[in-house]
LOZA-405937 format. One record per residue (C-alpha): x, y, z; chain. Coordinates in Angstrom, 2 decimals. Layout:
BEGIN
<x->X, y->Y, z->Z, mol->A>
...
***
This chain:
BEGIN
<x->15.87, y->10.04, z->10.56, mol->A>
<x->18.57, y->9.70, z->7.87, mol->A>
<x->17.42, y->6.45, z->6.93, mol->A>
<x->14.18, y->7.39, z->6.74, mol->A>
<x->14.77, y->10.44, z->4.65, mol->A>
<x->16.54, y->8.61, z->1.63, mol->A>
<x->14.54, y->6.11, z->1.62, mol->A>
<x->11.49, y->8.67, z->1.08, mol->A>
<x->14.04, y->10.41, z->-1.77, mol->A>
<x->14.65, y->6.77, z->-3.56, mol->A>
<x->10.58, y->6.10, z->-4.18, mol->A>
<x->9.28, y->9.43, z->-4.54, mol->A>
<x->12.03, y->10.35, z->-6.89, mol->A>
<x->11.62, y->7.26, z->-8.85, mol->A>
<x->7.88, y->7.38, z->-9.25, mol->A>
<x->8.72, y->11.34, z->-9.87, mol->A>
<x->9.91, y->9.82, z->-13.46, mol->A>
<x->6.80, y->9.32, z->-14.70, mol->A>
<x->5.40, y->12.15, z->-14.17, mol->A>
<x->7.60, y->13.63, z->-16.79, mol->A>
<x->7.14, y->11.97, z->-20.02, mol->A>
<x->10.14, y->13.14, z->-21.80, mol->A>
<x->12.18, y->12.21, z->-19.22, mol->A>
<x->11.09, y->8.44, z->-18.73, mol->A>
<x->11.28, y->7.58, z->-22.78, mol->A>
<x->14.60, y->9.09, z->-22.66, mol->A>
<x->15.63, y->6.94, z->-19.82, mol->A>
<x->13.64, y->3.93, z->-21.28, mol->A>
<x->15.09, y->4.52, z->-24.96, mol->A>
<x->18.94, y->4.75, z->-23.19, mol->A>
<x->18.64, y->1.84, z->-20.72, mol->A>
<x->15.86, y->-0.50, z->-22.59, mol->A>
<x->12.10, y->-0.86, z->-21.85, mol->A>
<x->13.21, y->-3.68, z->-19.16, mol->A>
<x->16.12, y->-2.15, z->-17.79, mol->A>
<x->14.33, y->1.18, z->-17.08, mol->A>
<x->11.37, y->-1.06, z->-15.33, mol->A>
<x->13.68, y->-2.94, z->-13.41, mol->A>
<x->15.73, y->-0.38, z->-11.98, mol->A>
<x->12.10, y->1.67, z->-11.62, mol->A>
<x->11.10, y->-1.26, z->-9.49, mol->A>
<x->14.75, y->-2.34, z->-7.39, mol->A>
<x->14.65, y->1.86, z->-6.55, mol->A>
<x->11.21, y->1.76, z->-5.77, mol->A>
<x->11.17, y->-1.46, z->-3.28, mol->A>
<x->14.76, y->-0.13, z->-1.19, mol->A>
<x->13.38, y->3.06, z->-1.14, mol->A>
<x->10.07, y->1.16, z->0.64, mol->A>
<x->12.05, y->-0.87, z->2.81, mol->A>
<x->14.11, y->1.72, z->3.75, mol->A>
<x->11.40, y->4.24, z->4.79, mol->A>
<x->9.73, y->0.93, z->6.56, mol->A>
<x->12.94, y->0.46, z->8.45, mol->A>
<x->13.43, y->4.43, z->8.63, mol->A>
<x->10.33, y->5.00, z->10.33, mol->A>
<x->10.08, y->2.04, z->12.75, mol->A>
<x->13.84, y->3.04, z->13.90, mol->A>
<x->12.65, y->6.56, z->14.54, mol->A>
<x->10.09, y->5.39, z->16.25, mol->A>
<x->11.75, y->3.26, z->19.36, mol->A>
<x->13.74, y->6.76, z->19.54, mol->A>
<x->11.76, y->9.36, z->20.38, mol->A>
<x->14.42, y->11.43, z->21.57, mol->A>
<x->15.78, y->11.81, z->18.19, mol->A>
<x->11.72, y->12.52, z->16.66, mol->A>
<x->10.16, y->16.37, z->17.72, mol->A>
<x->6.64, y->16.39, z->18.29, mol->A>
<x->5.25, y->18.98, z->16.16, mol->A>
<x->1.78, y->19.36, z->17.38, mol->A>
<x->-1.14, y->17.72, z->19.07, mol->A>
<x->-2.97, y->15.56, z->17.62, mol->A>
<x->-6.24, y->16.26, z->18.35, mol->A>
<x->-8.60, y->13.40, z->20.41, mol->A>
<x->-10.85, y->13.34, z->17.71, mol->A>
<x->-8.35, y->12.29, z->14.77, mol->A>
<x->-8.47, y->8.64, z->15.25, mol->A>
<x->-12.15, y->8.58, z->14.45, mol->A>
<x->-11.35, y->11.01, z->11.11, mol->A>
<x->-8.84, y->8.16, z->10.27, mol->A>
<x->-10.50, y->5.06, z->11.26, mol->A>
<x->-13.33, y->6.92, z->8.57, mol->A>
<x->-10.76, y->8.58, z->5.86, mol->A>
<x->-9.50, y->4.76, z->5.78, mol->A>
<x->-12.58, y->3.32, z->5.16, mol->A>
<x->-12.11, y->3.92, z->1.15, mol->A>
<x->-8.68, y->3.37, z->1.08, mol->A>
<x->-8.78, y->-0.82, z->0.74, mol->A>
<x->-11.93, y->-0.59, z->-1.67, mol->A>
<x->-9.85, y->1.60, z->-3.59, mol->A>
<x->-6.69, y->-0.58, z->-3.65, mol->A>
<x->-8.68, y->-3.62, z->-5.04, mol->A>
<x->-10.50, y->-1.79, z->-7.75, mol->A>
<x->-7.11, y->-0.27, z->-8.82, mol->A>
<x->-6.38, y->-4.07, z->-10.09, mol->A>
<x->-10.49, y->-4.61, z->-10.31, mol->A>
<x->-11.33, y->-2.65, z->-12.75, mol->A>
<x->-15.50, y->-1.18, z->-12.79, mol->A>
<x->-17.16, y->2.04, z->-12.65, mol->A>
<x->-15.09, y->2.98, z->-9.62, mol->A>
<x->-12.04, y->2.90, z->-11.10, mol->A>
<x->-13.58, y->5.27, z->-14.29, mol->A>
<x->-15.15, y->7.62, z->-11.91, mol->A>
<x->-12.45, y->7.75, z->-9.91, mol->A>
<x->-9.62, y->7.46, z->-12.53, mol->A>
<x->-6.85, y->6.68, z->-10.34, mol->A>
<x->-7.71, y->4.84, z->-7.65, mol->A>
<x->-4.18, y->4.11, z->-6.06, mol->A>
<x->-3.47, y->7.17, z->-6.28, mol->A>
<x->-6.34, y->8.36, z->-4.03, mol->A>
<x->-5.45, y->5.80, z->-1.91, mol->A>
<x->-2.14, y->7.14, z->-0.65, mol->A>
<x->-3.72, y->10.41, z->-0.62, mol->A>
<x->-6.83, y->9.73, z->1.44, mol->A>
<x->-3.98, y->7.02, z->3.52, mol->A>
<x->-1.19, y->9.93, z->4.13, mol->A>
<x->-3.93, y->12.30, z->5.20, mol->A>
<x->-5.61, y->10.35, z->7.70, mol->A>
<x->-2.56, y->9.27, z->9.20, mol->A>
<x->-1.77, y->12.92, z->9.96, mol->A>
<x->-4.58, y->13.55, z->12.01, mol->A>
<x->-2.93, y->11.14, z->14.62, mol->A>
<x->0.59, y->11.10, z->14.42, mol->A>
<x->2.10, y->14.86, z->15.31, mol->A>
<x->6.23, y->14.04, z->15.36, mol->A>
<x->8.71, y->14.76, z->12.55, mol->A>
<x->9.38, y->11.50, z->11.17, mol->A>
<x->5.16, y->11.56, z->10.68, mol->A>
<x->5.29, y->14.52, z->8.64, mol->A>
<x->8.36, y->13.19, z->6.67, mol->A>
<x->6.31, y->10.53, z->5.65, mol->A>
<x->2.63, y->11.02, z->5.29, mol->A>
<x->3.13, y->14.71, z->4.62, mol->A>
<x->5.80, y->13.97, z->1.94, mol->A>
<x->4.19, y->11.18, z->0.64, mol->A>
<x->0.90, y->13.41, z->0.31, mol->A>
<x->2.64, y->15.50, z->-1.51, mol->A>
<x->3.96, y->13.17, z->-4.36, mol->A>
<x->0.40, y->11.61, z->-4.47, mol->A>
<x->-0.99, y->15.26, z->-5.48, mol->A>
<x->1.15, y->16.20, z->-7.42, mol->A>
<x->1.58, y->12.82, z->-9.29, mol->A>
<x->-2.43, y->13.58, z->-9.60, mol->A>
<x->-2.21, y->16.70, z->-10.94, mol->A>
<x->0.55, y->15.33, z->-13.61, mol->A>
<x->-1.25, y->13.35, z->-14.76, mol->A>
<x->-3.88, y->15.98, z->-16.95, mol->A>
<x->-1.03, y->17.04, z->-18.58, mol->A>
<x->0.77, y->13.73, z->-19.99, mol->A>
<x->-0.02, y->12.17, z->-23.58, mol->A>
<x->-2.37, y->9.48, z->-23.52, mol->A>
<x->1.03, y->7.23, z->-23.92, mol->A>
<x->2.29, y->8.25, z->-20.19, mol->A>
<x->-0.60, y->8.35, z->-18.53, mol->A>
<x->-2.58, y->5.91, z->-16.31, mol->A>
<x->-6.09, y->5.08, z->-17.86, mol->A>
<x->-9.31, y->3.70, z->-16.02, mol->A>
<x->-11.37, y->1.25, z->-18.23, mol->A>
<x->-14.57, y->0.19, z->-17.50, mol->A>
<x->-15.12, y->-3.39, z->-16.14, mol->A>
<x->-18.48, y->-5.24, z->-14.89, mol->A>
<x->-19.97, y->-3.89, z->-12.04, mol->A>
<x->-19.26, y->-7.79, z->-10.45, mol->A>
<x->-15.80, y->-5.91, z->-10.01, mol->A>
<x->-17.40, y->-2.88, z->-7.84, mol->A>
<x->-18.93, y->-5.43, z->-5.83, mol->A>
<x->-15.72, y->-7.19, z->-5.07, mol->A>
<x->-13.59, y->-4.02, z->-4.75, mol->A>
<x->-16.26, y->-2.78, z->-2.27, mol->A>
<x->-17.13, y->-5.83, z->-0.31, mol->A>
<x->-13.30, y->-7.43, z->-0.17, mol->A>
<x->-11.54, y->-4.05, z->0.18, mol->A>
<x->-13.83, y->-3.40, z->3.36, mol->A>
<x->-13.24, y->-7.04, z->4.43, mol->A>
<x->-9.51, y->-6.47, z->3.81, mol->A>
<x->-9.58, y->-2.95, z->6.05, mol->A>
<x->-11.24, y->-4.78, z->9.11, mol->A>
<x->-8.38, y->-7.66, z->8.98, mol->A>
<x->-5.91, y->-5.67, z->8.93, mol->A>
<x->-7.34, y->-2.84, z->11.48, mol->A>
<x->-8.19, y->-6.09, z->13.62, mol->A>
<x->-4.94, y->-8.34, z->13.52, mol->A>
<x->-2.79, y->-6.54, z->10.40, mol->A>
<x->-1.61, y->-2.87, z->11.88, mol->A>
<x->-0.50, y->-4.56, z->15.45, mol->A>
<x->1.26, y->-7.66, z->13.89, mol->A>
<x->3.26, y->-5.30, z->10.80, mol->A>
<x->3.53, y->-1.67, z->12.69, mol->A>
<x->3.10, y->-2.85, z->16.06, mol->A>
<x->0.11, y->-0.47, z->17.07, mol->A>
<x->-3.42, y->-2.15, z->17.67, mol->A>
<x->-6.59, y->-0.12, z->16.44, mol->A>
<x->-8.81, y->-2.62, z->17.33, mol->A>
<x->-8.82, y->-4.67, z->20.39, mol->A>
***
């Protein structure tokens, strides 16, 4: 749990940075533009791998991992639909059209509308660590963002609406590969047969 634990302190504390603009151009103007990205990014990929490796040793230890609650029988059908979104959203993060305006943050909705639906299926400790905490960052990081100068904050342009098309049509394409083949081979739990 441990493992897990930093590694969920390392990337929600660096991408906490951000979210206070003082902060990051004081740490940018000490360390560099570069050197501020780069250790942004090395803190932001261990902390990754080691909540990957965190959770997935909690996991084949169940001893060690409460159960919390139930999850109800009807969850996996709230997340199998709560994910539906979640891949369309991804691609029109880097796709940009009038999803990514209406929406304004579309990555950021991901993880939230991704953490949430995971918690209607997974009831143990380590579960909560995770989605729950990373839930929390994703709302808060939301909620930052009305309040940072145009210079910190995240913008949505407008694109052609070719880009909507793709964002919807590969990001559902890119949820049923990886509910079909992707989940079982990377977290070792099928969702479709």
């Amino acid at each position: 749990m441990l493992i897990l634990v930093i590694g969920l302190l390392l990337f929600i504390g660096a991408h906490l940075v951000p979210t206070s603009p003082d902060l990051r151009r004081s740490l940018a103007s000490r360390f560099g533009e570069g050197a501020y990205k780069g250790l942004f990014s090395l803190l932001s990929l261990l902390g990754f791998a080691l909540i990957a490796y965190g959770y997935h040793k909690i996991q084949l230890n169940p001893g060690k991992n409460p159960v919390l609650w139930t999850p109800p029988a009807w969850g996996r059908h709230v997340t199998l639909t709560l994910m539906l979104p979640v891949f369309p959203l991804l691609v029109a993060t880097y796709l940009r059209g009038r999803i990514a305006a209406a929406v304004r943050h579309p990555m950021i909705t991901a993880v939230k509308l991704w953490a949430l639906a995971h918690l209607f299926i997974r009831g143990d400790l380590a579960s909560l660590l995770l989605f729950g905490g990373l839930l929390a960052w994703a709302v808060y990081d939301r909620i930052s963002l009305k309040s940072r100068d145009p210079a910190g904050a995240a913008t949505a342009g407008t694109g052609p609406l070719v880009n909507d098309a793709i964002a919807v049509a590969g990001g559902l394409a890119l949820y049923w590969a990886f509910a079909k083949w992707g989940h079982a081979a990377l977290i070792g739990v099928g969702i479709i047969p």
